[in-house]
C-alpha positions in Angstrom: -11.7 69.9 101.9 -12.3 67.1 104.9 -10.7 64.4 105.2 -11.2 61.4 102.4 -12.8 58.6 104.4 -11.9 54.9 103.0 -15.0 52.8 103.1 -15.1 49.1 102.9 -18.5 47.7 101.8 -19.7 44.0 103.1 -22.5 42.5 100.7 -22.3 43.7 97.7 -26.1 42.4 96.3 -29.5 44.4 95.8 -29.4 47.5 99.0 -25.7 48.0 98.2 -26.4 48.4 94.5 -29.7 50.2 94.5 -29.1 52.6 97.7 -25.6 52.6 99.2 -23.0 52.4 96.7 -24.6 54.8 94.1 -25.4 57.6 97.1 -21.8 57.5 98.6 -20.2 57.8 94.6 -22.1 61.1 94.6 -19.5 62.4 97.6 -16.2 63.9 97.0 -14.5 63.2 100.5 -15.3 59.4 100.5 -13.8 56.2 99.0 -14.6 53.0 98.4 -11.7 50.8 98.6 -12.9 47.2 99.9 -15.5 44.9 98.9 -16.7 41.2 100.7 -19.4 39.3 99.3 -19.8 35.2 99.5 -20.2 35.3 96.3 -16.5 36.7 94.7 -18.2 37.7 91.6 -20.5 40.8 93.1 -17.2 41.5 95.4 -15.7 42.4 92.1 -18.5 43.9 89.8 -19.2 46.5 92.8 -15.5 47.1 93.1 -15.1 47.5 89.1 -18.3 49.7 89.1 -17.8 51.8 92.3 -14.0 51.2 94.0 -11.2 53.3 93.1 -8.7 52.3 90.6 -6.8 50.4 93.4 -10.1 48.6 95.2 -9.7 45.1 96.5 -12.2 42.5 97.0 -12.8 39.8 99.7 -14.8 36.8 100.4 -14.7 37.1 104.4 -15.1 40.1 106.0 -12.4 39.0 109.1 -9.7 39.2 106.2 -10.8 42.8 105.2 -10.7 44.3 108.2 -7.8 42.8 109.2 -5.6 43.7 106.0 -7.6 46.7 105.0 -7.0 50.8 106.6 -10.4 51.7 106.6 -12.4 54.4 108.2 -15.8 53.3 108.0 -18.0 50.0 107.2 -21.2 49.4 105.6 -23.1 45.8 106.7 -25.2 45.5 103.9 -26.0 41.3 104.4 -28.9 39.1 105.4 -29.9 40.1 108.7 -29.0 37.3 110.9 -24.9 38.7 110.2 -25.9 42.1 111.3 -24.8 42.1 114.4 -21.6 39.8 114.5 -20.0 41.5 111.2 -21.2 45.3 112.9 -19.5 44.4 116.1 -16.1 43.0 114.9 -15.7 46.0 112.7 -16.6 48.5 115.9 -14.3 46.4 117.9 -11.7 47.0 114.9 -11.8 50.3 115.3 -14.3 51.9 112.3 -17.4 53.7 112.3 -20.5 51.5 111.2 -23.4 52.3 108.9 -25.6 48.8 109.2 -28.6 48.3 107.1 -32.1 47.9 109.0 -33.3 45.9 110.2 -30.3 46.5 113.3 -30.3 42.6 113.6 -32.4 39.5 113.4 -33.1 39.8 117.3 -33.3 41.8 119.9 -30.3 40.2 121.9 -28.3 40.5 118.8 -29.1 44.7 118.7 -28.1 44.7 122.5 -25.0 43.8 121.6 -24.3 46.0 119.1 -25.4 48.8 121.5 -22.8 47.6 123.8 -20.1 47.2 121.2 -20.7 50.8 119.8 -20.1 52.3 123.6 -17.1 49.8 124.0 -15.5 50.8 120.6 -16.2 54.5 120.8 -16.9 54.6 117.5 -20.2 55.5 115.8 -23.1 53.2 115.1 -26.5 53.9 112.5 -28.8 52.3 111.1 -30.3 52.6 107.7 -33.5 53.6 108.3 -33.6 56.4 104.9 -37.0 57.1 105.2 -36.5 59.1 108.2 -34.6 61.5 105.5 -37.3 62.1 102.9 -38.9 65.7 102.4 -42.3 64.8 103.9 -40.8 63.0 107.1 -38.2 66.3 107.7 -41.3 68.7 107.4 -43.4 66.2 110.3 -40.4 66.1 112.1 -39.8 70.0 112.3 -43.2 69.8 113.4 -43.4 68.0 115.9 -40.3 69.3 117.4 -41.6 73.0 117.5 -44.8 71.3 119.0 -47.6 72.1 116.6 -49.8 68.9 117.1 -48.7 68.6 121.0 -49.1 65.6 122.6 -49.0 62.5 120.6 -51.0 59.9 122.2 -52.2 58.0 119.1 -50.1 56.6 115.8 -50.7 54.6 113.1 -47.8 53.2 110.9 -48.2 51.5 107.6 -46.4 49.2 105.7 -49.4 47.8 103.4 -48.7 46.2 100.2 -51.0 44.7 98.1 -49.0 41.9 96.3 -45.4 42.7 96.2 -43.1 40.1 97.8 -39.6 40.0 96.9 -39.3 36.7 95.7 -34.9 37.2 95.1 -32.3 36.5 97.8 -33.4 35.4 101.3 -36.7 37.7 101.9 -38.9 34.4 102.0 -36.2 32.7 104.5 -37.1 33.0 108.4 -33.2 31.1 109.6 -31.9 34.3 107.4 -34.2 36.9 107.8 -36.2 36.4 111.1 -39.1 37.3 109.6 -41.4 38.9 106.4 -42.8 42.5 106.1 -42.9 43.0 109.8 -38.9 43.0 110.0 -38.7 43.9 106.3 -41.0 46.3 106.1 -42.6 46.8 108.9 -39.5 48.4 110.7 -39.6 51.2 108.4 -42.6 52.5 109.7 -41.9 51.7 113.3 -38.8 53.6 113.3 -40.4 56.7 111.7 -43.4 56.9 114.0 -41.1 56.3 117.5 -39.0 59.4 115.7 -41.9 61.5 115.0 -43.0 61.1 118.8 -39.5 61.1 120.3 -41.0 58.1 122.2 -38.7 55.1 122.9 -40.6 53.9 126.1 -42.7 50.5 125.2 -44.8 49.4 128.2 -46.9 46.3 126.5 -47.0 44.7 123.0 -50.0 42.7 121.6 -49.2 41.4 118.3 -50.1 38.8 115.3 -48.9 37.7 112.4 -50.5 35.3 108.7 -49.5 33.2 106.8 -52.7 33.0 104.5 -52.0 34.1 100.7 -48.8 32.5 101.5 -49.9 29.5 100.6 -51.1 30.1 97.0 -49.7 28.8 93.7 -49.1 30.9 90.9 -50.0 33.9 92.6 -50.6 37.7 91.4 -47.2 39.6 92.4 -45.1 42.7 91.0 -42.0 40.6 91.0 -43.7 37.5 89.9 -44.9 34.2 91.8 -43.5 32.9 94.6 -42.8 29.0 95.7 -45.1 28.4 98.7 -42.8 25.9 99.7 -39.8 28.4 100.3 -42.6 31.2 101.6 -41.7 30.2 105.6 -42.0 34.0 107.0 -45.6 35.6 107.6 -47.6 37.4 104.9 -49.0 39.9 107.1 -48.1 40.7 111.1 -50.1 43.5 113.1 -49.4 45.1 116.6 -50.3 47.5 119.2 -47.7 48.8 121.1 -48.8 51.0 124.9 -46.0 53.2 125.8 -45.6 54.0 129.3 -46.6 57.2 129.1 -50.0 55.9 128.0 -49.8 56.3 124.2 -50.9 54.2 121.9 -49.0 53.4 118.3 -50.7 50.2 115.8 -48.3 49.0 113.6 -49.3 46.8 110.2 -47.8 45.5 107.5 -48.0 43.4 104.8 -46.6 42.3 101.6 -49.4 40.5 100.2 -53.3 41.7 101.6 -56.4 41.9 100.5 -56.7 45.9 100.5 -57.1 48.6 99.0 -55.8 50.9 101.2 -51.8 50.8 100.4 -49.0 52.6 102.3 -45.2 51.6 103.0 -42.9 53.6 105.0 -45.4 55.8 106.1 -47.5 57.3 109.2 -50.0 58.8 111.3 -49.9 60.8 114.2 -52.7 62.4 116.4 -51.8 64.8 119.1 -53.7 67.0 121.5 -53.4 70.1 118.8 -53.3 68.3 115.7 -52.7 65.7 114.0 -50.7 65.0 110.3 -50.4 61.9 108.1 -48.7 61.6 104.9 -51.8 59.8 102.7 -51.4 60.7 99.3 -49.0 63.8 100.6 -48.4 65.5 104.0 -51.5 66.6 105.1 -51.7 68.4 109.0 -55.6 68.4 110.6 -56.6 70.3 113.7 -59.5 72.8 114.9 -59.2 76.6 114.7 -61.5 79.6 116.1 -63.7 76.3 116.3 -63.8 75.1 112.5 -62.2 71.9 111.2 -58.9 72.8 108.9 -57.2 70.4 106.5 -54.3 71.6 105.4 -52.1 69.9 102.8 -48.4 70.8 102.1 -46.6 71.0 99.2 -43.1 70.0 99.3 -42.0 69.8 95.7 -40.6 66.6 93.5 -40.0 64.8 97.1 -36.3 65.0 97.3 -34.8 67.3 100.3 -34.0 70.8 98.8 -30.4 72.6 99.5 -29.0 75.5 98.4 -30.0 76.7 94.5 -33.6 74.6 94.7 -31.9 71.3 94.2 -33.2 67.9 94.9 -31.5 64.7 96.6 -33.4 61.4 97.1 -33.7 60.6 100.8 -30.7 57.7 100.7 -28.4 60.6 99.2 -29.5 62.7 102.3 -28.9 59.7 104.4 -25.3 59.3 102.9 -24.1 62.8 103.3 -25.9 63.4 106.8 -24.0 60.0 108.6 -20.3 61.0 106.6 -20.8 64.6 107.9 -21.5 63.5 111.6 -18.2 61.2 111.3 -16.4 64.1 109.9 -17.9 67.0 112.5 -18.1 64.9 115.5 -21.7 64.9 115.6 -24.6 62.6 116.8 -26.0 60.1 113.6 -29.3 60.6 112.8 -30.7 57.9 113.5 -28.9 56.4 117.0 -28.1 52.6 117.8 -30.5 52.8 121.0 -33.9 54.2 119.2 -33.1 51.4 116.4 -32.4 49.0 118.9 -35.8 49.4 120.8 -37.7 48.9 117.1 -36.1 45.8 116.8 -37.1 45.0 120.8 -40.7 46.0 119.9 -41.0 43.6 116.8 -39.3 40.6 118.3 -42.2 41.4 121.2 -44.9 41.5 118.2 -43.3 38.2 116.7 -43.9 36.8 120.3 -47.1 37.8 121.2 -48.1 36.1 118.0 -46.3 32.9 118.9 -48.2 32.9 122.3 -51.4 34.1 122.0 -50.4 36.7 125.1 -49.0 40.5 125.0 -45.4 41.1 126.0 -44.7 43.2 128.5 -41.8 45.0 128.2 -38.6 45.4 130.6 
């Protein structure tokens, strides 16, 4: 057996409870054995649910690290701590697993760039979508080259009416933004990946704040205060790479449509192109007929070994603990998540100014 890593866990509220604390109890060669929250009383009902025997619980995150032996950290807070929490516990000497957005600004994911290659320690993000079934199988595809050159993307973060009205989602100081940062970076991060592209040229971006602004308000988790509702609603972008391709990004968490995606996209190369609307679907021309083709790829889960499933955050879990333990490359790297957050602080801007952002 590996080695037993000792994980400490800072923010112990909605993603830690509903993606990284119930994923990593599923591994046999990790621990969690400190958890910081602001608020004491999640600190302790994570540690009582999910520590070992011996956990210990903090209310600032300096005092862990400093009294704490730990191997690795999770940064699982509002996003404008990101990047200050991320660095101090790189410059302590552990691995880092942050949650996405990589930080409220672009500046701010610099920095955490820099701090990973200062530290020598490794840096992800949690993009998990990047690790369901559907995104693998596009992945492997577009590796091997079976839609060739992708010059045109699409990718969709479209709700109807379903803004999280808990915690800070609705606060722009905390969060820097709505679905575009929320939401929106989901998608972004799994197109770039699909087209190995992380070469921006120009952005052109904007951003609403419409149904916003409406009282008692159809939602799946209920009404929101307009008063408190200070990001965007909706924020759209176009993004020319330098190598001429074109990706549009949108996203939403409350529109007037029909057409409904999240965490999704679409890709059009000079062989084929492949989307995942409704399933994973590839299109193309052969021996000069159109072809559809739609994959099948089970109960959506990753399969290993006897036909079992794992959700895409358990695949996330076990793929960043086995690069720490084998030496190997995460998944998803602090540069390609650091240019998402680049690219929406350039859509955020563009719709500020009216002008497009040209990028360094």
């Amino acid at each position: 057996m590996s080695k037993v890593y000792r994980i400490g866990i800072v923010g112990c509220g909605g993603i830690a409870n509903g993606k990284h604390m119930p994923s990593l109890s599923k591994l046999e060669n990790v621990e969690m054995v400190a958890f910081c929250d602001i608020i004491p009383e999640r600190a302790e009902e994570a540690a009582a649910k999910f520590g070992t025997p011996e956990a210990k619980v903090y209310a600032d995150y300096k005092e862990m690290l400093a009294e704490e032996q730990l191997d690795i950290v999770h940064v699982l807070t509002p996003n404008d701590a990101h990047a200050d929490i991320s660095i101090a516990a790189l410059e302590s000497g552990h691995h880092v697993m942050c949650e996405k957005p990589m930080a409220k600004t672009a500046a701010d994911a610099r920095r955490m760039v820099e701090a990973a290659k200062r530290s020598g320690k490794k840096l992800t993000i949690g993009y998990n979508n990047r690790f369901r079934a559907d995104s693998w199988y596009m992945k492997k595809l577009c590796e091997e080259g079976e839609l060739g050159d992708i010059y045109f993307a699409k990718a969709h973060a479209i709700r109807r009416r379903a803004v999280p009205t808990w915690g800070v989602f609705l606060d722009e100081e905390k969060q820097g933004g709505g679905p575009l940062i929320d939401i929106g970076t989901h998608a972004l991060d799994l197109t770039l990946w699909m087209m190995d592209n992380y070469k921006p040229k120009v952005v052109l971006g904007t951003k609403y704040h419409e149904l916003a602004k409406r009282e008692n308000a159809a939602n799946a988790w209920g009404p929101w205060d307009p008063e408190k509702f200070t990001v965007e609603d909706s924020a759209f972008g176009m993004i020319v790479m330098e190598n001429g391709a074109t990706v549009m990004l949108e996203s939403s968490w409350a529109l007037n449509s029909l057409e409904v995606d999240e965490a999704k996209c679409s890709l059009s190369g000079t062989e084929a192109g492949a989307d995942m609307k409704g399933g994973l679907r590839i299109n193309g021309e052969k021996f000069s007929r159109l072809y559809t083709n739609e994959i099948e790829l089970g109960s959506g889960g990753v399969a290993f070994y006897d036909g079992q499933a794992e959700n895409a955050s358990d695949v996330e879990m076990r793929k960043w603990i086995e690069a720490i333990d084998q030496d190997l490359e995460p998944v998803v790297t602090p540069e390609q998540a650091c240019v998402v957050s680049e690219i929406l602080e350039a859509i955020y801007e563009s719709a500020r100014t009216g002008k497009a952002v040209y990028m360094n």
